[in-house]
C-alpha positions as CSV (number, residue, x, y, z in Angstrom):
1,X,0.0,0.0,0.0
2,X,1.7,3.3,-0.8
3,X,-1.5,5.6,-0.2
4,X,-3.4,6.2,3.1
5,X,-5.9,7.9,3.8
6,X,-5.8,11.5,5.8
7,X,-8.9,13.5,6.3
8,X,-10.7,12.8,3.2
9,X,-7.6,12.9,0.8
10,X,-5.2,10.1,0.2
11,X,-1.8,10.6,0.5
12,X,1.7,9.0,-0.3
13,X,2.8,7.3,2.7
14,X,6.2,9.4,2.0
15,X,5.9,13.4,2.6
16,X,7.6,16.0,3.7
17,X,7.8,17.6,7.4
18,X,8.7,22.0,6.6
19,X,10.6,22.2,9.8
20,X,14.3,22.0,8.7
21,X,13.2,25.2,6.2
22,X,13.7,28.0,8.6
23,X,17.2,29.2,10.3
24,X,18.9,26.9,12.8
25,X,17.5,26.0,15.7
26,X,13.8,26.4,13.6
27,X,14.7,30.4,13.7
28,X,14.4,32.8,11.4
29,X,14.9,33.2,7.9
30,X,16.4,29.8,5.8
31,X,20.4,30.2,5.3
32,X,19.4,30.0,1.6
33,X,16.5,31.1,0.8
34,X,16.8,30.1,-3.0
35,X,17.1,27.1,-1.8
36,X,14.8,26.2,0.5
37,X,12.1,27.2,-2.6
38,X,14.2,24.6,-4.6
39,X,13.1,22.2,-2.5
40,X,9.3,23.0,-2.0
41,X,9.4,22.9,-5.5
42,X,11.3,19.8,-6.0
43,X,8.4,18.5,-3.3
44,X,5.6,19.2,-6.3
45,X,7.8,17.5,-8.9
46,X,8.3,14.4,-7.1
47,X,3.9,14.4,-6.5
48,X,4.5,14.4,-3.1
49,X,1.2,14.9,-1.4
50,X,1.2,15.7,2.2
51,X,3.3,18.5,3.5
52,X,3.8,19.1,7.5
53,X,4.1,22.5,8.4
54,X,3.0,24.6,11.5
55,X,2.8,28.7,11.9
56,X,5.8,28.7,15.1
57,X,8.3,27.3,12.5
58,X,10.1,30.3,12.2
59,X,8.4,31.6,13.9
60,X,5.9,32.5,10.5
61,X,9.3,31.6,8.2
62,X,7.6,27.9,6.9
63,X,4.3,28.7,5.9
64,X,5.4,31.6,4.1
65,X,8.3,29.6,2.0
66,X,5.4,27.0,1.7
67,X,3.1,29.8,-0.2
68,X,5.8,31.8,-1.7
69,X,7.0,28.0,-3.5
70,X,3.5,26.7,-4.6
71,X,0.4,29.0,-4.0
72,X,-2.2,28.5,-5.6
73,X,-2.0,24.7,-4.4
74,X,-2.8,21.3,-6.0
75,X,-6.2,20.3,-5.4
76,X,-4.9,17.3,-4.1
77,X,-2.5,18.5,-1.4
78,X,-3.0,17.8,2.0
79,X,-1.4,20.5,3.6
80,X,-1.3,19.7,8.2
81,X,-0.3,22.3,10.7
82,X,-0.4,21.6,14.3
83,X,-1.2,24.5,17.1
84,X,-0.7,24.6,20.8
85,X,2.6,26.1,21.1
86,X,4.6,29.4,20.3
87,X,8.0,30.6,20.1
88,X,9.5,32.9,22.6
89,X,12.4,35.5,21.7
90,X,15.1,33.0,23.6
91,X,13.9,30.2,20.7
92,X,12.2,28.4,23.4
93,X,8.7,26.1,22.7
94,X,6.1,28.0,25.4
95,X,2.7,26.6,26.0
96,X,-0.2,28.3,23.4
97,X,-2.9,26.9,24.1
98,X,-5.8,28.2,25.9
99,X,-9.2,27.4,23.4
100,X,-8.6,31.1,22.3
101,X,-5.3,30.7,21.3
102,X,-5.7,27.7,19.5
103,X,-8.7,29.3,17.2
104,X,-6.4,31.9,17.2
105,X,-3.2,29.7,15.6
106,X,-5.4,28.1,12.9
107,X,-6.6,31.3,11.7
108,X,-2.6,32.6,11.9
109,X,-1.8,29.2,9.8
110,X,-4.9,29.7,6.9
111,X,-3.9,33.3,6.8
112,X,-0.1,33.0,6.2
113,X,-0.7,29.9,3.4
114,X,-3.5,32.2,1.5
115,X,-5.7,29.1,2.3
116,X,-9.2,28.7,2.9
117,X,-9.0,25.1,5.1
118,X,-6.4,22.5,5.9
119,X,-6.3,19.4,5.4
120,X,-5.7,18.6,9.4
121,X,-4.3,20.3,12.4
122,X,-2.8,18.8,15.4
123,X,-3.4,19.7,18.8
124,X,-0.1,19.6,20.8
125,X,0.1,18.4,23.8
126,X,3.5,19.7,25.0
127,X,3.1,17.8,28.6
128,X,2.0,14.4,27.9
129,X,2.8,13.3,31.4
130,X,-0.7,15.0,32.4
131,X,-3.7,13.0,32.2
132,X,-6.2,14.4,29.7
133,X,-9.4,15.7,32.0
134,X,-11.3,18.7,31.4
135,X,-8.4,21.5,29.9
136,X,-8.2,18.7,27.2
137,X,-11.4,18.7,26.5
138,X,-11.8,22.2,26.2
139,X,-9.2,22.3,24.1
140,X,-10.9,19.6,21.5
141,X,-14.3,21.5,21.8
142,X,-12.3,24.6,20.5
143,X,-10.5,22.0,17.4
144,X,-14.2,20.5,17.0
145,X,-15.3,24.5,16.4
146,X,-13.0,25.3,14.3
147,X,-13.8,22.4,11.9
148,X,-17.4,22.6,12.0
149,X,-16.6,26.2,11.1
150,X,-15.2,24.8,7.9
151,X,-11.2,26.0,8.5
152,X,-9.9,22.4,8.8
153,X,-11.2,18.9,7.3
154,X,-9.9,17.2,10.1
155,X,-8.8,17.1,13.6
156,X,-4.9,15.7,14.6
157,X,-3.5,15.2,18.2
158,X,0.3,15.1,18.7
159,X,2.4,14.0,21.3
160,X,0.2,12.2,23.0
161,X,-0.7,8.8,25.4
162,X,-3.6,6.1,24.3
163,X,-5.6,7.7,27.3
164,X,-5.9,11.3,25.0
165,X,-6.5,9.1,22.2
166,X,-9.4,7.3,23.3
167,X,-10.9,10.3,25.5
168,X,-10.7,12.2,22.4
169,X,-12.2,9.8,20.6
170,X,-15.4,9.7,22.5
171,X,-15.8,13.2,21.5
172,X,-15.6,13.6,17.8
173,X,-13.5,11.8,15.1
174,X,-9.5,11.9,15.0
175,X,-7.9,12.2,11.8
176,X,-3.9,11.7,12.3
177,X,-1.9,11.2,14.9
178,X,1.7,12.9,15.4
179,X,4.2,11.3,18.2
180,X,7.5,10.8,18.3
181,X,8.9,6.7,16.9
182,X,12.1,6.4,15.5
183,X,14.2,2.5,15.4
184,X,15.4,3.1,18.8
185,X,12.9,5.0,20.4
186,X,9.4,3.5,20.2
187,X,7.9,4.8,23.6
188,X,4.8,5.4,21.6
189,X,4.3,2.0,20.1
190,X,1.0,1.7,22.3
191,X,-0.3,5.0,20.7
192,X,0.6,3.6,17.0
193,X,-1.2,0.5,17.8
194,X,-4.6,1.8,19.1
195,X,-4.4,4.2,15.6
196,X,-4.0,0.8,13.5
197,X,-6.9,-0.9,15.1
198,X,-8.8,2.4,14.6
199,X,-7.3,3.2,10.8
200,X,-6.1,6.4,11.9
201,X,-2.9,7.3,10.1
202,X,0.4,7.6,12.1
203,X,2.9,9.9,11.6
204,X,5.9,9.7,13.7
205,X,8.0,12.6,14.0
206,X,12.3,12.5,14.6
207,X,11.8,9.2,12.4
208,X,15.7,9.6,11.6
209,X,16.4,10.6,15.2
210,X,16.6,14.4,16.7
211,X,17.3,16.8,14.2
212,X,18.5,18.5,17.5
213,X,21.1,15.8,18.3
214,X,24.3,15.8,15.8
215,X,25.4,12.7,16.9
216,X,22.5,10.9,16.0
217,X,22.7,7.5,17.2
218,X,19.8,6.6,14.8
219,X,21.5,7.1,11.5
220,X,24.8,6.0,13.0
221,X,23.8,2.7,14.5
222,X,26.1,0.2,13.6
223,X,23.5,-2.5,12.3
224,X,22.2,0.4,10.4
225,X,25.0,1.4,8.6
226,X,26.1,-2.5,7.7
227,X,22.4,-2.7,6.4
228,X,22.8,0.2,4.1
229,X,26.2,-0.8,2.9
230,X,24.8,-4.1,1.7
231,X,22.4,-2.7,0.0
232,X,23.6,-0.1,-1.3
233,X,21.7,3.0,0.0
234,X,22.2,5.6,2.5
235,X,21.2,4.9,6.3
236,X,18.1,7.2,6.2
237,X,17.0,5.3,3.5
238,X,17.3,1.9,5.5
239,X,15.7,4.0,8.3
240,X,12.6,5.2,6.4
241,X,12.0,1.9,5.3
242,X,11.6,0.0,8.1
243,X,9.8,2.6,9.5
244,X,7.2,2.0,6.6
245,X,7.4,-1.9,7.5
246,X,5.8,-1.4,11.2
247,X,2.0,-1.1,10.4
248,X,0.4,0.0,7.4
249,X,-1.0,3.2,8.2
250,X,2.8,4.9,9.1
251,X,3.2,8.1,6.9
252,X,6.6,9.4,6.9
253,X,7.3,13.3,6.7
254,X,10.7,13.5,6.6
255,X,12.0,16.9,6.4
256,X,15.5,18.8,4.8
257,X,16.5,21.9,3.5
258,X,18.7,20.3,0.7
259,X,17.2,19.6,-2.7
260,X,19.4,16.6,-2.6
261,X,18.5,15.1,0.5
262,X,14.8,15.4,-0.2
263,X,15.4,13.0,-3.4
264,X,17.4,10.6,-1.2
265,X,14.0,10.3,1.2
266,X,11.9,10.5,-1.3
267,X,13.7,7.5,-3.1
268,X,12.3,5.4,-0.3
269,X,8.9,4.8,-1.9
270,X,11.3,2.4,-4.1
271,X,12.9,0.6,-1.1
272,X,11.8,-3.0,0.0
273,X,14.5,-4.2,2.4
274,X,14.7,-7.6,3.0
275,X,12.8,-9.9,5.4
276,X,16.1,-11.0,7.2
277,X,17.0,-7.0,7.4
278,X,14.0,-6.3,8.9
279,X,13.9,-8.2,11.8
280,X,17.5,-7.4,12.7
281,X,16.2,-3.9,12.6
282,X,13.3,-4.7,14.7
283,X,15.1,-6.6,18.0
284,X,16.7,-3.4,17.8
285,X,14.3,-1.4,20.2
């Protein structure tokens, strides 16, 4: 299966994730901004369907290379933010998310893509150590607004525990779900399985490791990089992969600000690894 379903449109189970565009650090203005265009364009070429974005990249910096690169949009683009946080002048993550400010981001997010509705949004849950209870639920009423209002298809929740899932899903219907899974990391493997009994598409974020972290012990595992020597592809490659093996409804959204990388992701779509390759990868965890 390479297509999915997401909010009434069907994607490719590989996309792209718009973090990496903005400065370092997800500041600012792109190093290159020729370049970062390049790649939004090379995005279109390569009929990738679902693009990750979110209106604190930047802050604002994402969206706009996102609208400068490819307004007015393919009809069949599924273009997610997520809302819930801000950034601060330091380049911290502070909270956003009072019902108001939440209405508030989605608005900030249509406005700043010259859109009318997204695809999804994700509610953020930046502590997911706190039980959902009523704050969560006021939150989803304001999400459950803002779609019946028409500005989203479909409701996401990110970072979040199987106990916001199903709470949430008493409520209304849940389109996507954003958490962190990577090869070595698969704390949320609970979560992903309560979306594939549900069919609710999964998309793990850091799926090559932190972006944050520049020794990334996902890409430079040792079983990882023997894997990709024997088959003759680059680690993230072997990476994305096997992430696509672990249940059906995984979409990827890896993100770069290199034209070049982007085609090395995006090459995944034609990797199968092998059966004995796979389960080396899995006792990994």
């Amino acid at each position: 299966m390479d297509h999915f379903p997401l909010a009434g449109y069907s994607v490719g189970r590989v996309g792209f994730g718009a973090m990496q565009l903005p400065g370092p650090g997800v500041m600012g203005p792109p190093r290159d901004r020729d370049e970062a265009l390049a790649v939004l364009r090379r995005v279109a070429e390569l009929g990738i369907d679902h693009i990750d974005t979110a209106q604190y990249y930047g802050p604002d910096v994402a969206n706009e290379l996102i609208r400068d690169a490819l307004h007015p949009y393919p009809a069949e683009l599924a273009i997610v933010s997520k809302v819930g946080a801000r950034r601060d002048a330091a380049g911290g993550w502070p909270a956003w998310d009072d019902p108001a400010d939440l209405r508030q981001g989605i608005e900030d997010n249509l406005a700043s893509l010259q859109i009318e509705r997204l695809a999804a949004v994700n509610l953020r849950i930046l502590d997911e150590t706190q039980p959902p209870g009523q704050r969560f639920d006021d939150q989803l009423g304001a999400m459950v607004e803002a779609r019946d209002a028409g500005l989203i298809a479909g409701i996401g929740l990110s970072n979040i525990t199987v106990e916001h899932l199903k709470r949430a899903r008493e409520q209304t219907e849940i389109v996507c779900v954003q958490n962190p899974y990577n090869l070595l990391h698969r704390s949320s493997g609970p979560v992903l399985e309560e979306c594939a009994a549900a069919g609710i598409p999964f998309v793990p974020f850091f799926p090559l490791g932190s972006g944050f972290n520049p020794q990334n012990p996902v890409l430079n595992n040792e079983q990882v990089r023997a894997a990709a020597e024997r088959l003759g592809i680059g680690a993230s490659q072997v990476v994305l992969a096997w992430t696509l093996t672990v249940a059906p409804n995984v979409l990827l959204i890896p993100g770069t600000s290199s034209v070049a990388h982007l085609e090395e992701n995006t090459a995944v779509r034609d990797v199968v690894l092998p059966d004995d390759v796979v389960a080396e990868l899995n006792a990994l965890a």
